[in-house]
N, C-alpha and C positions, 0 to 999 in steps of 0.2 A: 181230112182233118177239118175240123170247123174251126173259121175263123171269126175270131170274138169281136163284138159290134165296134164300130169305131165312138171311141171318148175324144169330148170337146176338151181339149189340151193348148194349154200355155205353152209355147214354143220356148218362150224367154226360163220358163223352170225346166227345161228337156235339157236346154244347155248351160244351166247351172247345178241342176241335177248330174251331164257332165262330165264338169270340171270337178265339180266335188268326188267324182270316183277317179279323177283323173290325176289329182294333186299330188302324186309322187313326182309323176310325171312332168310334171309341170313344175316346178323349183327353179329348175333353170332356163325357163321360159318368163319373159313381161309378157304379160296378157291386157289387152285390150278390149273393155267391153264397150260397143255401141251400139247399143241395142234402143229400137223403138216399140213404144207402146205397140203390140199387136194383139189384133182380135185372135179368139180362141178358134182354132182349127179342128175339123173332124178327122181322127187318124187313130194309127196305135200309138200310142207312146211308147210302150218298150223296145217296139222295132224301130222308133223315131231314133230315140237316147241311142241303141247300135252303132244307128247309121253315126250320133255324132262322135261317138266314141272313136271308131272304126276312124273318121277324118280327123280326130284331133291327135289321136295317137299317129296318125300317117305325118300330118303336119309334123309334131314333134319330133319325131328319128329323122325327118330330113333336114333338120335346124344343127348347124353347131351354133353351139352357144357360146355369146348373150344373143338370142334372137328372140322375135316379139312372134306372136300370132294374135291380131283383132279379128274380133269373132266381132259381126254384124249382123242386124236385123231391119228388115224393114217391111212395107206392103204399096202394095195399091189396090185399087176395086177389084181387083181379081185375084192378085196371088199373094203370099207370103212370101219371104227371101230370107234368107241364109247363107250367110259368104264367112269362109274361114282364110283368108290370104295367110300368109306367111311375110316376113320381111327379115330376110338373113341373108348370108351367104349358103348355099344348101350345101351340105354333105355330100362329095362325090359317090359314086355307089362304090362296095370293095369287092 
């Protein structure tokens, strides 16, 4: 299968892109945005937006609620960063 060229993508619209498909899901979550200006990265976006899907929805089922998830951004001369922490009591497994 070929895989399609990588597009210069806003990281800060992959995870507001998101939340936006996320928003059921999220009602009984406080969301924390702290996000910094980042340069546009070479990548897929639809397998980026997965991935944050895939963690935000993990975050969320192991929250009881009221629990917060701050989603952050940041860089330096070499990388982009993405951190999704959690801050609750977690959910025992059942």
């Amino acid at each position: 299968m070929d895989t399609p060229e990588y597009e210069e993508t806003d990281l800060t619209d992959c995870l507001e892109s998101t939340l936006s498909v996320l928003t059921h899901e999220l009602k009984q979550v406080e969301l924390e945005r702290r996000y910094a200006t980042l340069p546009c990265i070479p990548c897929h976006p639809g397998e980026l937006n997965q991935v944050f899907v895939n963690l935000s929805m993990n975050a969320c089922q192991a929250l009881t609620p009221p629990g917060r998830i701050t989603l952050r951004s940041w860089h330096d001369a070499t990388f982009v960063y993405v951190k999704l922490p959690t801050t609750a009591t977690v959910s025992p497994p059942n």
